[in-house]
C-alpha positions, -999 to +999 in steps of 0.1 A: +088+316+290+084+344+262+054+363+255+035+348+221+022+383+216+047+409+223+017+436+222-009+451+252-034+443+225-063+417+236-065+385+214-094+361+210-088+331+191-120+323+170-134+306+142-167+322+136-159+353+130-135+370+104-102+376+113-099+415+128-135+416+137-135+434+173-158+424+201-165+431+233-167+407+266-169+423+296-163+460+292-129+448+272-122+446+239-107+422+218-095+418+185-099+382+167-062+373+158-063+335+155-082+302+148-089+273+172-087+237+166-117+234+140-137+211+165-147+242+182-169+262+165-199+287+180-200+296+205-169+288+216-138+319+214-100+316+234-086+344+252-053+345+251-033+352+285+007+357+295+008+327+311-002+286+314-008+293+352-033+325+339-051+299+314-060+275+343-066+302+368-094+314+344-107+284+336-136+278+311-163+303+314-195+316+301-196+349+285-216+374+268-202+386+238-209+417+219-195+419+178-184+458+171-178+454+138 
């Protein structure tokens, strides 16, 4: 399987908040890169992983999320 995102940059899919903004969840930051289906809106946000296996291993949580800029 290839790599969607050939970069060590961390993505959050998100359609609340403009493309680029940065924000923080749990001592990492990530940079919103991409939309969601537009069903989800606040407060939902996708992170996105390597891997399918990664994605279910993670599961749904609940996060606090900090907006840098």
């Amino acid at each position: 399987m290839t790599n969607i995102c050939e970069s060590d940059e961390k993505i959050v899919a998100c359609n609340w908040l403009p493309i680029d903004t940065m924000v923080e969840i749990d001592g990492e930051v990530y940079r919103v890169a991409d939309r969601m289906n537009r069903r989800y809106q606040k407060p939902y946000m996708d992170v996105l992983v390597d891997t399918k296996a990664e994605a279910f291993e993670r599961g749904r949580q609940v996060k606090t999320v900090y907006i840098i800029n």
